[in-house]
Each structure stands twice: as structure tokens, then as C-alpha cells.
TORVEX-753697 format. One record per atom (N, C-alpha, C): residue number from 1; residue in three letters; atom name; x, y, z. Coordinates in steps of 0.02 Angstrom, whole numbers, plus 50000, padded with zeros to 5 digits. Example, Ala and Ser with C-alpha at 12.3 -4.5 7.8 and 13.67 -1.06 7.14 Angstrom:
REM TORVEX-753697
- num, residuo, atomo, c1, c2, c3
- 1, ala, N, 50660, 49716, 50390
- 1, ala, CA, 50615, 49775, 50390
- 1, ala, C, 50660, 49835, 50390
- 2, ser, N, 50642, 49888, 50354
- 2, ser, CA, 50684, 49947, 50357
- 2, ser, C, 50645, 50002, 50394
This chain:
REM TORVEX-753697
- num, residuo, atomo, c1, c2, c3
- 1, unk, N, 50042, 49941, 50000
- 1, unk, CA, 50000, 50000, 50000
- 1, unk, C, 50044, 50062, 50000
- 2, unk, N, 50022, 50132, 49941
- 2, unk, CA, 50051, 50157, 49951
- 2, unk, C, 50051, 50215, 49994
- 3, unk, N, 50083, 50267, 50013
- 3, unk, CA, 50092, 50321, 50096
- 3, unk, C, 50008, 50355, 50070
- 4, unk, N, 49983, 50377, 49992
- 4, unk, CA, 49918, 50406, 49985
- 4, unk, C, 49875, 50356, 50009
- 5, unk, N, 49887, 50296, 50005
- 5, unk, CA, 49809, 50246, 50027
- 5, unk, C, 49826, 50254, 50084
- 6, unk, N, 49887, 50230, 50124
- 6, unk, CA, 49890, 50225, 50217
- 6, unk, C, 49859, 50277, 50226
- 7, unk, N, 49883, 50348, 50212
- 7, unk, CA, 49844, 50393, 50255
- 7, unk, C, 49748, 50402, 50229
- 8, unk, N, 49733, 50381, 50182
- 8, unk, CA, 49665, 50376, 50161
- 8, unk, C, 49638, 50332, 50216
- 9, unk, N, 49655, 50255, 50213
- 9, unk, CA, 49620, 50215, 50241
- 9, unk, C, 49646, 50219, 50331
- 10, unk, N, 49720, 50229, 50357
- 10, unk, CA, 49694, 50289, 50432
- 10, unk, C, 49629, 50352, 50433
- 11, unk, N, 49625, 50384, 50384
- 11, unk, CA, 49581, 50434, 50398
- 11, unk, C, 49522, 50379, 50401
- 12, unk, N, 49484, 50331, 50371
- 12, unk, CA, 49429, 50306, 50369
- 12, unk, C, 49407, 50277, 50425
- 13, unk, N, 49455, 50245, 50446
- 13, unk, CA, 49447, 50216, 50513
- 13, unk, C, 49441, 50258, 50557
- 14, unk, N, 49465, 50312, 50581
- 14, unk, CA, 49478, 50367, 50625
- 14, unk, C, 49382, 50384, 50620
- 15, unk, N, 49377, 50401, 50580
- 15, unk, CA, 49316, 50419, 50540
- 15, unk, C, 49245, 50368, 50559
- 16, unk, N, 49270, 50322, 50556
- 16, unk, CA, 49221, 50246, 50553
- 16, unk, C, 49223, 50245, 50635
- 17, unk, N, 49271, 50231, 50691
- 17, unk, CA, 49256, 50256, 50740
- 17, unk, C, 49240, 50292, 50784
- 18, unk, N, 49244, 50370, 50745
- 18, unk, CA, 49235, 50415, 50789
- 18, unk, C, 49185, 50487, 50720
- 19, unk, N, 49113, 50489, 50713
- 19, unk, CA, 49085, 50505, 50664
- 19, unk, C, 49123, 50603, 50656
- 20, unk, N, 49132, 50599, 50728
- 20, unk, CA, 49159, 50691, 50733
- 20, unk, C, 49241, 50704, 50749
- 21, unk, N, 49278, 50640, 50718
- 21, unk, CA, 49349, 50643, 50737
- 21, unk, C, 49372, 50712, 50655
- 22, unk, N, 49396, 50764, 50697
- 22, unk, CA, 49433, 50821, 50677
- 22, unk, C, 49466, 50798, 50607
- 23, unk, N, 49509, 50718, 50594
- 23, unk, CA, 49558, 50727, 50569
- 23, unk, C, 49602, 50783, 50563
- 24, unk, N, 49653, 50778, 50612
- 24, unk, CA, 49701, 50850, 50602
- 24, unk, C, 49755, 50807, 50595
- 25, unk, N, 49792, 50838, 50554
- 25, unk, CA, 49841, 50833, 50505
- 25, unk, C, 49889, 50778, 50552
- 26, unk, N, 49902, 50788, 50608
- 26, unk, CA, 49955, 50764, 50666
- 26, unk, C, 49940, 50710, 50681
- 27, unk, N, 49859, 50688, 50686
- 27, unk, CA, 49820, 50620, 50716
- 27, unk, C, 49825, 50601, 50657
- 28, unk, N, 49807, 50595, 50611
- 28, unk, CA, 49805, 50564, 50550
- 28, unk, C, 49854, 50522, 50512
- 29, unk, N, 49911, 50582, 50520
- 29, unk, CA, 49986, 50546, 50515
- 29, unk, C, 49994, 50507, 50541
- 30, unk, N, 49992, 50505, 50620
- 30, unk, CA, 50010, 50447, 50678
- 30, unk, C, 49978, 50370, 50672
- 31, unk, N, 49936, 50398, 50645
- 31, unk, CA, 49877, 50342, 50639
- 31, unk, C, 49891, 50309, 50564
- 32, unk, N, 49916, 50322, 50522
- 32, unk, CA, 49950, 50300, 50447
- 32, unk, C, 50036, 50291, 50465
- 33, unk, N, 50066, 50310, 50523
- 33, unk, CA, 50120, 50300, 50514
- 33, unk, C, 50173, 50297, 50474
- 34, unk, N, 50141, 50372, 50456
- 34, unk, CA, 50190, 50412, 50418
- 34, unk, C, 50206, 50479, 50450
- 35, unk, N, 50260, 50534, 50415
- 35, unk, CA, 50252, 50589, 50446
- 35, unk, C, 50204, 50661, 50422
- 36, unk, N, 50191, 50705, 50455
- 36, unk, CA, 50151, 50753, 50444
- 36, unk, C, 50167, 50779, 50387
- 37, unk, N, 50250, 50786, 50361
- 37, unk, CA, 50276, 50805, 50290
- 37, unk, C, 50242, 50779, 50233
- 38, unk, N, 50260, 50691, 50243
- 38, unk, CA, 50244, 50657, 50194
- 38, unk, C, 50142, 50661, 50187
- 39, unk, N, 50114, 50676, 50228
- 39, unk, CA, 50044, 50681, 50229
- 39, unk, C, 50045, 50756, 50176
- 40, unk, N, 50077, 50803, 50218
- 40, unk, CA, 50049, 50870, 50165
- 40, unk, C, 50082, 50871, 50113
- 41, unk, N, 50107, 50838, 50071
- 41, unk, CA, 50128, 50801, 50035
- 41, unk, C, 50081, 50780, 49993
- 42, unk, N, 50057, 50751, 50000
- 42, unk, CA, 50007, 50707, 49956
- 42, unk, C, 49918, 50760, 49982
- 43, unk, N, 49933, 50771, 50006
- 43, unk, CA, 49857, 50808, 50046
- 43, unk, C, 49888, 50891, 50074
- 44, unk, N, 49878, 50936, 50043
- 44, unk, CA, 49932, 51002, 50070
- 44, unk, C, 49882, 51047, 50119
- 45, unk, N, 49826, 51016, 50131
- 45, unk, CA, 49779, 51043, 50174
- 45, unk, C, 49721, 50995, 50206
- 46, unk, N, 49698, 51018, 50251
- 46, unk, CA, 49654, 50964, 50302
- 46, unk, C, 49580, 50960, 50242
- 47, unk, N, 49547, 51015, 50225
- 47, unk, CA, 49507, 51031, 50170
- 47, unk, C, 49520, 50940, 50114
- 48, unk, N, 49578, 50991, 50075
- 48, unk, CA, 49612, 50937, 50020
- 48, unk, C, 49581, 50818, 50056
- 49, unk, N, 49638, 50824, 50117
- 49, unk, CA, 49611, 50771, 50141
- 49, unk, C, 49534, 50740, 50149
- 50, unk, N, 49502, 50789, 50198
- 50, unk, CA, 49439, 50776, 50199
- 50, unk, C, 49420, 50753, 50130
- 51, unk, N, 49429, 50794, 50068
- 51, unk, CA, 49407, 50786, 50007
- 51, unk, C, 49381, 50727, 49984
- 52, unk, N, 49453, 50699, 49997
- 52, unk, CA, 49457, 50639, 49964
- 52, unk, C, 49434, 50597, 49982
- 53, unk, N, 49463, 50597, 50065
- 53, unk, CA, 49443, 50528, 50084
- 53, unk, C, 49339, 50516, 50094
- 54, unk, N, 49318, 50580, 50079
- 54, unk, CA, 49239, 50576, 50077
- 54, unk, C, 49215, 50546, 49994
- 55, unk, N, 49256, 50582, 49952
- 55, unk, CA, 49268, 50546, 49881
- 55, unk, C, 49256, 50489, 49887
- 56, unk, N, 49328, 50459, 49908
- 56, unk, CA, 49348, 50357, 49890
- 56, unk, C, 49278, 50343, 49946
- 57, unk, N, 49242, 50367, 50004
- 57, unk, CA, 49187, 50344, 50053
- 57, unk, C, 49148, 50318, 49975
- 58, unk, N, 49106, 50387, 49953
- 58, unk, CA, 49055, 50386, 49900
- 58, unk, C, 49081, 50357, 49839
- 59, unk, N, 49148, 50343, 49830
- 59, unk, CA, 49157, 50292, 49777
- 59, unk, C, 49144, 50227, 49794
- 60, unk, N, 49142, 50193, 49862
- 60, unk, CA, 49134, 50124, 49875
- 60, unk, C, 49073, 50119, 49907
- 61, unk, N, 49024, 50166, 49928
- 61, unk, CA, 48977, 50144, 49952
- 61, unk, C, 48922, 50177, 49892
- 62, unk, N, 48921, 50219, 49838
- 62, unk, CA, 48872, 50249, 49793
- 62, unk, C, 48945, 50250, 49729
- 63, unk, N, 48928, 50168, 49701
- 63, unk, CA, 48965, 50173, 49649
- 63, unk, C, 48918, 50208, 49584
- 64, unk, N, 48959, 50212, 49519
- 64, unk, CA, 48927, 50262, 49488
- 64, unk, C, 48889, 50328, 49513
- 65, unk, N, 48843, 50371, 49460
- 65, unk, CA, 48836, 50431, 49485
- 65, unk, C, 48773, 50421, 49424
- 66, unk, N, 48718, 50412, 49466
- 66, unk, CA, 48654, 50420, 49446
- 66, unk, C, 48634, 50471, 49391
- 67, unk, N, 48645, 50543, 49414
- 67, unk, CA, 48610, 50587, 49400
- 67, unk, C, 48645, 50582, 49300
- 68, unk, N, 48692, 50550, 49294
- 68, unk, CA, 48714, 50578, 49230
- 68, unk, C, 48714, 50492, 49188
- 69, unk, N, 48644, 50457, 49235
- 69, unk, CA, 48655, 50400, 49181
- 69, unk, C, 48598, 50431, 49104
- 70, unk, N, 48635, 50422, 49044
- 70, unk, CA, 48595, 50431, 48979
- 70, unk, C, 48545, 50403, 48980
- 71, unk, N, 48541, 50353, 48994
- 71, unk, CA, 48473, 50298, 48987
- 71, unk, C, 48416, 50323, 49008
- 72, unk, N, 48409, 50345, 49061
- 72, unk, CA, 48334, 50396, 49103
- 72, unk, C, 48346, 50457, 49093
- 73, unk, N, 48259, 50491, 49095
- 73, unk, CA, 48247, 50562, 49089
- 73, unk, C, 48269, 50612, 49158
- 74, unk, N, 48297, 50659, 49157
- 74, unk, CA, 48307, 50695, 49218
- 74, unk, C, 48266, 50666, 49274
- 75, unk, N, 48207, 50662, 49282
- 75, unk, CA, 48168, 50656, 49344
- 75, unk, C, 48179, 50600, 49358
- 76, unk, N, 48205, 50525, 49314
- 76, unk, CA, 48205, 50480, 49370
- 76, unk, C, 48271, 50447, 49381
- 77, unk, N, 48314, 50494, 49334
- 77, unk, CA, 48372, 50513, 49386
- 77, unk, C, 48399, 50550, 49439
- 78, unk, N, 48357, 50604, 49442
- 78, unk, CA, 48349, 50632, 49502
- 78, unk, C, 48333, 50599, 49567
- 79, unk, N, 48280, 50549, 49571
- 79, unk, CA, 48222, 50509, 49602
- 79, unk, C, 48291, 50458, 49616
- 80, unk, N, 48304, 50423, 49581
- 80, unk, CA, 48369, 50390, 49590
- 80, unk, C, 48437, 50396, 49625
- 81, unk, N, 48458, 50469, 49618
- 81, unk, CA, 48510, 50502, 49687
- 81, unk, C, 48449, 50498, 49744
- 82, unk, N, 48404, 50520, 49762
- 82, unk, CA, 48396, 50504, 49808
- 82, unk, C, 48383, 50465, 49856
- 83, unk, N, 48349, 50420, 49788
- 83, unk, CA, 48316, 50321, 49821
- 83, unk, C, 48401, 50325, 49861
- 84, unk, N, 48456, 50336, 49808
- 84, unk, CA, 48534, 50310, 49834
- 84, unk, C, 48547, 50322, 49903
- 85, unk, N, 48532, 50386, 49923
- 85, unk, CA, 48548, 50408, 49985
- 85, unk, C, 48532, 50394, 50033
- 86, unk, N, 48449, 50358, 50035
- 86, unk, CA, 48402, 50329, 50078
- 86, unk, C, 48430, 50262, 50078
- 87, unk, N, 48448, 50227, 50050
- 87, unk, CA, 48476, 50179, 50038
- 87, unk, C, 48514, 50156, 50073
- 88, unk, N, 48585, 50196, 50071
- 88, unk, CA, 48652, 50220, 50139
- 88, unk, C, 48599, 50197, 50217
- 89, unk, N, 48551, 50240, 50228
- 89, unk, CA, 48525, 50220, 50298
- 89, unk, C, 48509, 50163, 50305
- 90, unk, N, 48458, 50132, 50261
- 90, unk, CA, 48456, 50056, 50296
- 90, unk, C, 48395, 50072, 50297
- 91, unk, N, 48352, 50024, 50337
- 91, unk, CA, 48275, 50032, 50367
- 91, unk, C, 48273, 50000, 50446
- 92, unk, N, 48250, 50018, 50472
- 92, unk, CA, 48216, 49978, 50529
- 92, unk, C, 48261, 49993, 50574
- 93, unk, N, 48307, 49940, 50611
- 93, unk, CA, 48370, 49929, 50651
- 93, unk, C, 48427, 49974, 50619
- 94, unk, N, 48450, 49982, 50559
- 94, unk, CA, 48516, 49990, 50529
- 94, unk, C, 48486, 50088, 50537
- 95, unk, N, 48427, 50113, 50529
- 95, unk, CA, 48411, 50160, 50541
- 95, unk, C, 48398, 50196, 50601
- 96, unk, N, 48382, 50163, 50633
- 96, unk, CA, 48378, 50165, 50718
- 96, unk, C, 48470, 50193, 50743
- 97, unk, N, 48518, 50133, 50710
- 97, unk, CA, 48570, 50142, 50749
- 97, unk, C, 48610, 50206, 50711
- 98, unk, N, 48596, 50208, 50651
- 98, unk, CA, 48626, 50293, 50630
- 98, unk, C, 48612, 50346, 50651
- 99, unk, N, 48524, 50353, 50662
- 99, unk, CA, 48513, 50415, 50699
- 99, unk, C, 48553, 50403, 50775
- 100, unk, N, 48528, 50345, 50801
- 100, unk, CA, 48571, 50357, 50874
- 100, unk, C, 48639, 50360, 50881
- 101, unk, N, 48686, 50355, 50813
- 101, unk, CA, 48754, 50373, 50825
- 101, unk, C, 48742, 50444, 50826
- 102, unk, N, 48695, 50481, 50772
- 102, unk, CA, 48703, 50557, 50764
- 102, unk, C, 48681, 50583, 50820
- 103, unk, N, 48635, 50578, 50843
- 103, unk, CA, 48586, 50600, 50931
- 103, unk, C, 48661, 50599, 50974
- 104, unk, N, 48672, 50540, 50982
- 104, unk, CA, 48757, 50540, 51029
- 104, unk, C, 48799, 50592, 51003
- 105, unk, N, 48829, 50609, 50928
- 105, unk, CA, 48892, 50642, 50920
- 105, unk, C, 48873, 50705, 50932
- 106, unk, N, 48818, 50731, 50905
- 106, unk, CA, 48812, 50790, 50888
- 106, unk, C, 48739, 50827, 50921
- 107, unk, N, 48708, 50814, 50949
- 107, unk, CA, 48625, 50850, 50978
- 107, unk, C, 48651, 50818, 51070
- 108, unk, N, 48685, 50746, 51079
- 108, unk, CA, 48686, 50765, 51148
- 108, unk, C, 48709, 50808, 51184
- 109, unk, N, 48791, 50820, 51146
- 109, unk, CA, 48842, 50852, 51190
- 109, unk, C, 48849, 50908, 51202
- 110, unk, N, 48865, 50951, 51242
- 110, unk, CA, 48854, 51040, 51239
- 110, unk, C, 48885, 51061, 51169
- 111, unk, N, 48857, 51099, 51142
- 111, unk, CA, 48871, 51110, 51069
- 111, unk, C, 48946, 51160, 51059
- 112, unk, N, 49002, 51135, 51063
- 112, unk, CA, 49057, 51181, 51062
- 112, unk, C, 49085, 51169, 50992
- 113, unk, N, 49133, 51221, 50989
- 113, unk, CA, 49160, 51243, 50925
- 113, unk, C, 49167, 51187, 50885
- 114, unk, N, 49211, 51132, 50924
- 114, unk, CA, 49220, 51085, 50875
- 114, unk, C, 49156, 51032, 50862
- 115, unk, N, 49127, 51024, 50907
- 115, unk, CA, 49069, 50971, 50873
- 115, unk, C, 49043, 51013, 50824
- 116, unk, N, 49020, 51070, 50804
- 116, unk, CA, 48988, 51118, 50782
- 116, unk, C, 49024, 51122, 50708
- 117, unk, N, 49101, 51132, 50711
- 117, unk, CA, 49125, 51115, 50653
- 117, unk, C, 49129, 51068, 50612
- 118, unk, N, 49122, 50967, 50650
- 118, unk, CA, 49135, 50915, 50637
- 118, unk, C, 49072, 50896, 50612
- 119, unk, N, 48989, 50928, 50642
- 119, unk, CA, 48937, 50940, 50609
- 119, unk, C, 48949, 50971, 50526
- 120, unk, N, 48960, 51036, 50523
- 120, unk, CA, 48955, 51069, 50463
- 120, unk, C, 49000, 51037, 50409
- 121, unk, N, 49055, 51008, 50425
- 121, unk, CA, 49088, 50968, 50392
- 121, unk, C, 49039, 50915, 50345
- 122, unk, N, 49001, 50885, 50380
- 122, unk, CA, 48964, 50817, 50365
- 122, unk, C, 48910, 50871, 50325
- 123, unk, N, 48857, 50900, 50344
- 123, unk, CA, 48842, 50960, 50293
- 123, unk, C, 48852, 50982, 50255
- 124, unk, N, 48906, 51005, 50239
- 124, unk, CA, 48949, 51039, 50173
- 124, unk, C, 48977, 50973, 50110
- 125, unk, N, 48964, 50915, 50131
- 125, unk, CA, 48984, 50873, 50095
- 125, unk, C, 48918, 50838, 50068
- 126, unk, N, 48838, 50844, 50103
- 126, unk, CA, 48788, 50828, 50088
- 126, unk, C, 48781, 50908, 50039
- 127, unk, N, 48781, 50933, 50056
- 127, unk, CA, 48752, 51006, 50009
- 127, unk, C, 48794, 51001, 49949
- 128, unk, N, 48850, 50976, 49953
- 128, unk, CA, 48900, 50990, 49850
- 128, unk, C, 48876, 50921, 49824
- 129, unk, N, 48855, 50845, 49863
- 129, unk, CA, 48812, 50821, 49841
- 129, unk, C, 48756, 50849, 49798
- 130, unk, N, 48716, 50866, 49841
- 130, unk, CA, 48658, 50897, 49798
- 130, unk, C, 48683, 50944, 49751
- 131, unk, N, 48700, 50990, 49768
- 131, unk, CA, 48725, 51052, 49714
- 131, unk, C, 48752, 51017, 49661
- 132, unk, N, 48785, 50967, 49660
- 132, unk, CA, 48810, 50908, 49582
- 132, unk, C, 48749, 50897, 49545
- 133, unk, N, 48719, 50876, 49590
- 133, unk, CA, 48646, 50815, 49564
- 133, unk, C, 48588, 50915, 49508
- 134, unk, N, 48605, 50951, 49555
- 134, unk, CA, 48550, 51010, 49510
- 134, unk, C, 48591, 51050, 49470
- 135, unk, N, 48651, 51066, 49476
- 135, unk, CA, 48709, 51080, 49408
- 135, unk, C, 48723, 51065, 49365
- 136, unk, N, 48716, 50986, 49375
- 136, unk, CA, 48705, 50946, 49306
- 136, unk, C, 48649, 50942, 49267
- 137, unk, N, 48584, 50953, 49323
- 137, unk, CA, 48517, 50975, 49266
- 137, unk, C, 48503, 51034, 49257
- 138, unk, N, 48525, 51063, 49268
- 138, unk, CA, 48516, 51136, 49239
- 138, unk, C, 48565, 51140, 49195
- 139, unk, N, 48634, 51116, 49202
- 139, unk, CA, 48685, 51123, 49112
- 139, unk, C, 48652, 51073, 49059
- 140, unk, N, 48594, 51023, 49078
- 140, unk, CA, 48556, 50976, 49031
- 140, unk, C, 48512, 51027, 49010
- 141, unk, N, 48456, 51112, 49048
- 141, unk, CA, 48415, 51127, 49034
- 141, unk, C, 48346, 51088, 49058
- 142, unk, N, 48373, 51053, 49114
- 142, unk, CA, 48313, 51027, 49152
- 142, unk, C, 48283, 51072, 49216
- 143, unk, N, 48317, 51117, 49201
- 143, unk, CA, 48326, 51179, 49273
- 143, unk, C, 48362, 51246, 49237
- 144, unk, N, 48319, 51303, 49282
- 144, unk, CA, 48345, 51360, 49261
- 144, unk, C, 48404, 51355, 49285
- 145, unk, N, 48469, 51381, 49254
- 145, unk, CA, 48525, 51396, 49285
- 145, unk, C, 48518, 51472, 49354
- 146, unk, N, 48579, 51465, 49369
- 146, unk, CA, 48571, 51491, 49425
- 146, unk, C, 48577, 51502, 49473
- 147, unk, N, 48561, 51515, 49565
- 147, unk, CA, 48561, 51504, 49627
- 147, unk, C, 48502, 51445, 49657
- 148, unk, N, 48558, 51391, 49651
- 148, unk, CA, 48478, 51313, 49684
- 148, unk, C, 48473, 51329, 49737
- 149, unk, N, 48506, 51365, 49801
- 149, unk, CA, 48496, 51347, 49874
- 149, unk, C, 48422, 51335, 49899
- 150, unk, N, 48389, 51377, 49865
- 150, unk, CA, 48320, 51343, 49898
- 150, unk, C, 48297, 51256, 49889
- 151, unk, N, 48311, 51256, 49825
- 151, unk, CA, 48306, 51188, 49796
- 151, unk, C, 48363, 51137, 49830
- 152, unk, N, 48415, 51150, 49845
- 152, unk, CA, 48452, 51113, 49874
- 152, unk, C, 48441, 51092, 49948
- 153, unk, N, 48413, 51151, 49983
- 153, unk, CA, 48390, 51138, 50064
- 153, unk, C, 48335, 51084, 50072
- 154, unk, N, 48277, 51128, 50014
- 154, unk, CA, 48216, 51072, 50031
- 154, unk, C, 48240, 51003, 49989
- 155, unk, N, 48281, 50966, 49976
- 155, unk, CA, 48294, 50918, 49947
- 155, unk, C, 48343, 50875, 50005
- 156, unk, N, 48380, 50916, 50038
- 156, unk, CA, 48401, 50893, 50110
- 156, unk, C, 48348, 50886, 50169
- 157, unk, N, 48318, 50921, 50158
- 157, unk, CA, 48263, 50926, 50228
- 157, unk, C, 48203, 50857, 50219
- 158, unk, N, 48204, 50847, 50148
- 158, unk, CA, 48166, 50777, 50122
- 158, unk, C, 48191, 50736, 50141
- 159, unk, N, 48271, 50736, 50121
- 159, unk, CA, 48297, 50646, 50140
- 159, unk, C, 48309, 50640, 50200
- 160, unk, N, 48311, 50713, 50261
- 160, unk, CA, 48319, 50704, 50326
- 160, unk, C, 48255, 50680, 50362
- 161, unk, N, 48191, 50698, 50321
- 161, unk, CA, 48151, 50675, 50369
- 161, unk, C, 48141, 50622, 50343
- 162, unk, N, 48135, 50599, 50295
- 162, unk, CA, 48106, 50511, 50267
- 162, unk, C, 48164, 50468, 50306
- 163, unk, N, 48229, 50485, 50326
- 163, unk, CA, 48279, 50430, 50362
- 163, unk, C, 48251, 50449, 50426
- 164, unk, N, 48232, 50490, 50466
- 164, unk, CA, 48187, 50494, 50534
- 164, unk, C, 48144, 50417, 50528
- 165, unk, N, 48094, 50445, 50464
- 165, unk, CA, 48042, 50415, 50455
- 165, unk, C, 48049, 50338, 50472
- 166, unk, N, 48099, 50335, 50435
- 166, unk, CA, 48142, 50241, 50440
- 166, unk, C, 48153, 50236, 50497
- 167, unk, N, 48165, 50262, 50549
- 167, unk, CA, 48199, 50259, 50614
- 167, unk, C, 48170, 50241, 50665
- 168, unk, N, 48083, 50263, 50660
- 168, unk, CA, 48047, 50291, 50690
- 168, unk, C, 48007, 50192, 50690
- 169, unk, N, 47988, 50186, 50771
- 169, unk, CA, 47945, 50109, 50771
- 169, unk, C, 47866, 50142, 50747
- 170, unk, N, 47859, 50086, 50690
- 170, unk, CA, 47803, 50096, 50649
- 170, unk, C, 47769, 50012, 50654
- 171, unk, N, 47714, 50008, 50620
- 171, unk, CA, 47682, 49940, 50616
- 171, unk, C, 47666, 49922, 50548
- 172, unk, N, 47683, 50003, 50501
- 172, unk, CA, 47650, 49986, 50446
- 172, unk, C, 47733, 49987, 50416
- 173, unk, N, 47710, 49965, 50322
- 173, unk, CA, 47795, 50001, 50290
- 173, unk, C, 47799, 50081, 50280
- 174, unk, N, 47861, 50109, 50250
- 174, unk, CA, 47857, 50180, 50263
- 174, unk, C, 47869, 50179, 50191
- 175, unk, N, 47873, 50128, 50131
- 175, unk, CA, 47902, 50148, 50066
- 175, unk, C, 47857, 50173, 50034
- 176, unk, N, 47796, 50158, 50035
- 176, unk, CA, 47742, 50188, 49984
- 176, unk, C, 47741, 50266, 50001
- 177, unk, N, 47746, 50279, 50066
- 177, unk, CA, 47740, 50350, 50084
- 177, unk, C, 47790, 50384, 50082
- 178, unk, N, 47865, 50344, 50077
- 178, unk, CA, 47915, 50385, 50040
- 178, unk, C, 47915, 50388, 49968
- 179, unk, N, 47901, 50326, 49919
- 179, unk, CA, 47880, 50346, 49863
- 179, unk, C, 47844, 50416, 49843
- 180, unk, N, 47803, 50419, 49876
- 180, unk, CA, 47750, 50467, 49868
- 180, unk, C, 47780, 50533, 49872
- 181, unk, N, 47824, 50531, 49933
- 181, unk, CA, 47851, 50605, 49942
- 181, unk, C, 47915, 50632, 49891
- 182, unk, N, 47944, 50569, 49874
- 182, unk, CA, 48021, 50572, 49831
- 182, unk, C, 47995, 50614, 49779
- 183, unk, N, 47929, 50563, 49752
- 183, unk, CA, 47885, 50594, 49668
- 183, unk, C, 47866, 50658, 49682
- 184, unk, N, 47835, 50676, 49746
- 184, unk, CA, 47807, 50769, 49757
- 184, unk, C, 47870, 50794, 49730
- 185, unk, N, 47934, 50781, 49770
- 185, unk, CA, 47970, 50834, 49783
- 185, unk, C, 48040, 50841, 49734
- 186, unk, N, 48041, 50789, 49685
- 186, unk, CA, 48067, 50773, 49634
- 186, unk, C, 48026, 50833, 49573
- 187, unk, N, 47956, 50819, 49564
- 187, unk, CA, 47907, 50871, 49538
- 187, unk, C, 47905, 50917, 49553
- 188, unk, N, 47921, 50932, 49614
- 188, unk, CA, 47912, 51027, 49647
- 188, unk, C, 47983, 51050, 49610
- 189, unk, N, 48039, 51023, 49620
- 189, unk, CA, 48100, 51058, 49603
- 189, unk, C, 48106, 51060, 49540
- 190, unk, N, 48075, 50993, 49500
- 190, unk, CA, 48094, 51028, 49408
- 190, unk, C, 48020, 51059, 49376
- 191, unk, N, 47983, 51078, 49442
- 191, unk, CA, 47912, 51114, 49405
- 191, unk, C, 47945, 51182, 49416
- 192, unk, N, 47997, 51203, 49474
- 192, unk, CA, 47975, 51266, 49496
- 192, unk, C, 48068, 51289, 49496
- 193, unk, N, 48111, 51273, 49489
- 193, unk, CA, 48168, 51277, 49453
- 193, unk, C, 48202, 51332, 49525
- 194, unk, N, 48253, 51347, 49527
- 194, unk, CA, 48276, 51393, 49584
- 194, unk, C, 48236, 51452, 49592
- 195, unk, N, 48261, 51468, 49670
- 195, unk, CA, 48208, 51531, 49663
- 195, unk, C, 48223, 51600, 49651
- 196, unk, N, 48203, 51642, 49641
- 196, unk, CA, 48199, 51713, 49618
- 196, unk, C, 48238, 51733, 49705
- 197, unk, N, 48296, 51795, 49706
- 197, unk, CA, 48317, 51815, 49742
- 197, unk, C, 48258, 51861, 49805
- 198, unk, N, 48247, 51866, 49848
- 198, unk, CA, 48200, 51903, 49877
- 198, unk, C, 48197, 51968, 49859
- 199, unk, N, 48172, 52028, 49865
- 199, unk, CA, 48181, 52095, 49862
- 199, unk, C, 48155, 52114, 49940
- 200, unk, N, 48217, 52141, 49943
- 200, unk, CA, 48184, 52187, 50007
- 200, unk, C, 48129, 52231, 50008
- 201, unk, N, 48107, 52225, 50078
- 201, unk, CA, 48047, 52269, 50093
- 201, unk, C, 48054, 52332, 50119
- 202, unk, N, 48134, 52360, 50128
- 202, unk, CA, 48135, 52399, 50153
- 202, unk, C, 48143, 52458, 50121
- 203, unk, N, 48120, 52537, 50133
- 203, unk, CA, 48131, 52589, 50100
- 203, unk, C, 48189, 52603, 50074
């Protein structure tokens, strides 16, 4: 293996045990057993690292990339990144124990700088997700070009509550009623395309 995979697959593990471990440049090394040189080296910033090693994550657990298969029309490739993402959670048990890793890392603990950062981290890598998945349909002309953030939030706020939804002890299944919501909200975003900037109300 070479010093770029050691320190990849240290960061994963670091990562795999601990969902809000910092990776800083010093732990990371130690943990690949190599030195901090040879890390910024191959990785010349903590950013750069993170990068990647969230990359090779979504290369082995969401092989290929939905949104740009030719074969389907925008919408049910769209519908398709997200079945993918719901997917990642699991149902039932495997959903139960993700939210309760997240409840533990991040909503139990007093909220200080660094959980707060090790949060937005995991955020910022779900949001250029999405921002891929509506950049690419809008350079198809399936979407106005533009500013998505609205479209990008409510498209996060969907897959956050349907993995609740999974989480949650039920008696019935929850797929028909996520079906249902994927198709609304798949339809709301290529009916209604990004939104118009606000105008202020003020004099």
C-alpha cells in the first residue's frame, strides 16, 4: 500500500470510529504511520484530505453517479440520487442505529466549537452532493440555471426526514409514503426551478 492509501484508509477508520473525529493533520499521520511532511505532501491541506477521503467513502459505498446515467429522463434520475441516499440508511434497526450514533455525536453534547465544526463538515459534503445532482440538470436545461439553494435545502430537509421516518417504530411500511414524497418533491423542484432572489421590503 502506498503512503496516499495508508493515510486515506487511517483517515477512514479514524472516521468509522469516531463520526466527529477532527482529522488533524498530526492524528492522521500517527495513525497511517507516516510523517506530517509526507501527509501534506500528498494532501497540502486538512480541506484537500477531507476531500478525498469523503470521495473514495462515496466511491465504495454509491458506485457510479446516477444523475448523469443517459438511459433515464432527468426526473428519474433525480428520484434515483435520492432512492441512493436513503439507501446508505438502511430501514428499521440499521436506521435506528445511525440516527442514534448522530443523537450521541452531535445534539447530545454541549454544542462547542468543535462538534459544531465536525457537524458542518458532514453538511457541506451533503450540500456539494446535491449542488452536483441540480448543476448537472440545469447544464442539461432541466433547470433554470442559476442560485439552487432553495432547491438544494428542501431536497436535504426531504431525505432528513424520510431517514427519521425509517427510524421511527412503525407497524406499517414507510416505502409507499416515501415513494409518494420522493415523486412530490422530485416534481416541485423541476416544476419550479431555483428561486427568484428576495427583494427587500425595506425603503
Amino acid at each position: 500500500m502506498d503512503t496516499r492509501e495508508k493515510i486515506l484508509k487511517a483517515a477512514a477508520e479514524m472516521l468509522a470510529e469516531d463520526m466527529g473525529a477532527k482529522l488533524s493533520v498530526r492524528a492522521v499521520a500517527a495513525r497511517a504511520g507516516v510523517s506530517t511532511g509526507s501527509l501534506r505532501f500528498h494532501f497540502p491541506t486538512q480541506r484537500a484530505l477531507q476531500d478525498s477521503l469523503l470521495a473514495r467513502i462515496y466511491e465504495h459505498l454509491l458506485p457510479g453517479d446516477p444523475i448523469r446515467d443517459p438511459a433515464l429522463p432527468p426526473r428519474e434520475r433525480l428520484l434515483n440520487c435520492l432512492r441512493q441516499v436513503l439507501a446508505l440508511i438502511g430501514t428499521n434497526e440499521d436506521a435506528r442505529t445511525a440516527w442514534g450514533a448522530t443523537y450521541r455525536t452531535f445534539i447530545e453534547p454541549e454544542p462547542t466549537e468543535q462538534l459544531r465544526a465536525a457537524y458542518l463538515r458532514h453538511e457541506r459534503e451533503a450540500e456539494r452532493r446535491v449542488e452536483h445532482w441540480l448543476t448537472v440538470l440545469a447544464e442539461e436545461g432541466a433547470l433554470p440555471p442559476g442560485d439552487h439553494t432553495r432547491n438544494l435545502r428542501f431536497l436535504l430537509t426531504i431525505l432528513n426526514g424520510l431517514s427519521v421516518e425509517r427510524a421511527l417504530p412503525t407497524s406499517q411500511s414507510v416505502f409507499l409514503a416515501e415513494a409518494e414524497t420522493l415523486n412530490a418533491a422530485v416534481d416541485f423542484v423541476l416544476s419550479a426551478g431555483p428561486a427568484s432572489p428576495v427583494e427587500s421590503t425595506q425603503p
